[in-house]
N, C-alpha and C positions, 0 to 999 in steps of 0.2 A: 199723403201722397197717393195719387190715384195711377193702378197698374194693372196692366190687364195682358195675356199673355194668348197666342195661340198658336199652334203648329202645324205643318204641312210635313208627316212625314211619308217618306218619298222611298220609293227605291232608289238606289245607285241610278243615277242618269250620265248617260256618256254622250260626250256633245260633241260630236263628228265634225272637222273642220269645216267640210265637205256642206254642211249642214246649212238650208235656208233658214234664218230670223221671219218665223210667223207674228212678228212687229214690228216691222223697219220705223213706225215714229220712235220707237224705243231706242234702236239703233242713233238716230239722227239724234234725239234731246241727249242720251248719256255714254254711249263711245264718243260718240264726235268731239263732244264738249270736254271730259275727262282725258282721251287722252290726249287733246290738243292742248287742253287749260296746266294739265300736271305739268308736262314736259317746260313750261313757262313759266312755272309759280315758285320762284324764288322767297325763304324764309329768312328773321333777321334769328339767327342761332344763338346770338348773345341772350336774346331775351326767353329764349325756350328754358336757357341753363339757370338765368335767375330764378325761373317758376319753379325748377323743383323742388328748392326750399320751400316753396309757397305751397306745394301740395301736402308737404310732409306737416303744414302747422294748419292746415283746414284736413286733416285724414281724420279724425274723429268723427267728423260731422260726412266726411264723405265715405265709410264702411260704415255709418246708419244707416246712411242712402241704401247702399247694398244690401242691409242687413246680415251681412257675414257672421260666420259664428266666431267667439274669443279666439280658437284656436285658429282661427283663418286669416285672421286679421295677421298675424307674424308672418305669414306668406307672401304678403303683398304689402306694396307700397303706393300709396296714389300720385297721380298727378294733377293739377287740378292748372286750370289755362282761364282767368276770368276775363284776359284782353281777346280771346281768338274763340272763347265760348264753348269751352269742352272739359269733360272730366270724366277720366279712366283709371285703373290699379293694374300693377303689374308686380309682375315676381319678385321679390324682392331681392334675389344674387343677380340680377342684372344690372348692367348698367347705359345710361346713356352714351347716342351716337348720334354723327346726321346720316341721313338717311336721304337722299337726295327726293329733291320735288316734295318733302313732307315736311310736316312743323315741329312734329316729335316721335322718339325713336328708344327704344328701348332692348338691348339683344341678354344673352346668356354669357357669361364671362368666358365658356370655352367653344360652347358651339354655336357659333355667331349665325347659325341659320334659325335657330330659334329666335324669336323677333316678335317685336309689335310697332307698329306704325301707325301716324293718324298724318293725314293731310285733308284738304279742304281746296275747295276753287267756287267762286259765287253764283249765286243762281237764280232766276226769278222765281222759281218755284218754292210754294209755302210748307208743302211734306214731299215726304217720300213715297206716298201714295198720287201725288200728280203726274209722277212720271209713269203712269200705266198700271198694269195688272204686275203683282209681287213676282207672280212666278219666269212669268216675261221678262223682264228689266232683269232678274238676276241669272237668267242663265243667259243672255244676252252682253251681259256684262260679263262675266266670267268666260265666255267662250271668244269676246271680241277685245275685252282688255287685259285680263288677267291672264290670260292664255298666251304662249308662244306660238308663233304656226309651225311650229315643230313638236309641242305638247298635245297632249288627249286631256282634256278638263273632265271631270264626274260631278257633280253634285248630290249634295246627301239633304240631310233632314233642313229644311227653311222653318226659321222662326218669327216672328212679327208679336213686338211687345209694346205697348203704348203706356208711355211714365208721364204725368204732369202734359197732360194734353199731345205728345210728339209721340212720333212713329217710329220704332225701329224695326228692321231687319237687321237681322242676324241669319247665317245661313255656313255650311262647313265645304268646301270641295276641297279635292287632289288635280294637280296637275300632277301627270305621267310624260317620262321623255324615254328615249334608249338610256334605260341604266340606272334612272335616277326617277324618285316622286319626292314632292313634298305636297304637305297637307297642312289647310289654314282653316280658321273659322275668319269672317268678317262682317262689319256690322257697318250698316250704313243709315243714312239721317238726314234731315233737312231743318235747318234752321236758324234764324240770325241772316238771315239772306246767304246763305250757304249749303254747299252741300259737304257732309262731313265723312269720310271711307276711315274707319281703321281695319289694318289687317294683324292677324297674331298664327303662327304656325311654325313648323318646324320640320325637318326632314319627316319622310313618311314612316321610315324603319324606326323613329321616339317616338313615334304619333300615338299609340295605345297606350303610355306611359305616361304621357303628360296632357292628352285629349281633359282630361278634368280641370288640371292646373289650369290650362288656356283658355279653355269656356267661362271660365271666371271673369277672364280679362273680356273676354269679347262681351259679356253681358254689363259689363260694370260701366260703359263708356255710357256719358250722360251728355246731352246739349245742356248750356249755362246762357242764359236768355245774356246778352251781351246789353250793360246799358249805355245812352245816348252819353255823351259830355254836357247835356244841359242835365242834367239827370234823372 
């Protein structure tokens, strides 16, 4: 398996509402489409809940993937989606939820703001690097989707790792409101005629507590080339 990994790290970046997008094609190909497409994308839940079985009897083969070490592999649990082309781990005292507009969903048994998501909406685009320059597209995202216009977004270190030919971004912000932050890593993809978002985070005040447990997950999410019905 061919991997290659590389980093942009960054100061804290604070992205001002106030703030012009030095990309508006970036704006137009991935707000526009994301949050028009989420809001729309209804999932079939029955078949999310059959796969979990299915992650738990291909998890050998998928913490190779990862190469985790023995003792990390008790941490987590995979999931693994061979109909929708995706495969991720997550903590293992969590359990499944829906999660609206998303296909699979994963939280904490007591502090449900801890979480993992993955949703998906289709795309002509072949990577993640068609939609423009890494550092564009993601703070353009993050300040125009993932943001409230009541929240302050920061961005921290961006990653870009290429596994088996495909692209990832991975990258960490906080959204700031009066009183309250939380802090997520997210990893995003292109693949299968799709574009794939998981997010995983949790309130900001656990953030330095479990920022390692969660970068696990965010790194471990894989595209699974989806094949045809002729085969």
């Amino acid at each position: 398996m061919a991997a290659s990994l590389s980093w942009l790290s960054l100061p804290p970046t604070r992205l001002s509402k106030h703030s012009v997008s030095s990309c508006p094609r970036v704006i137009e190909s991935v707000v526009g489409v994301i949050s028009r497409d989420f809001s729309n994308f209804e999932e079939d839940c029955s078949k999310r809940k059959s796969l979990i079985g299915l992650g738990a009897l291909t998890g050998s083969l998928l913490f190779a993937r990862f190469a985790l070490a023995k003792e990390e592999t008790d941490r987590y649990t995979p999931f693994v989606d061979f109909i929708d082309g995706y495969s991720y781990v997550y903590p293992s005292d969590w359990r499944d939820f829906d999660f609206l507009g998303h296909d699979s969903a994963f939280k904490d048994r007591i502090a449900a703001l801890q979480h993992v998501r993955v949703g998906f909406i289709p795309t002509t685009k072949n990577d993640i690097r068609d939609l423009g320059s890494m550092q564009e597209v993601i703070f353009d995202l993050v300040k125009n989707v993932y943001a409230a216009p009541t929240q302050i977004p920061t961005i921290y270190d961006i990653q870009e790792r290429t596994v088996d030919g495909k692209n990832y971004w991975t990258f960490e912000y906080d959204l700031q409101s009066s009183g309250f932050a939380r802090t997520a890593f997210a990893t995003i993809a292109i693949g299968n005629g799709r574009y794939y978002t998981l997010v995983v985070g949790a309130n900001q005040r656990r953030w330095s507590r479990l920022r390692n447990l969660l970068k696990v997950v965010a790194d471990s999410f894989k595209i699974i080339d989806i094949k045809s019905a002729s085969g």
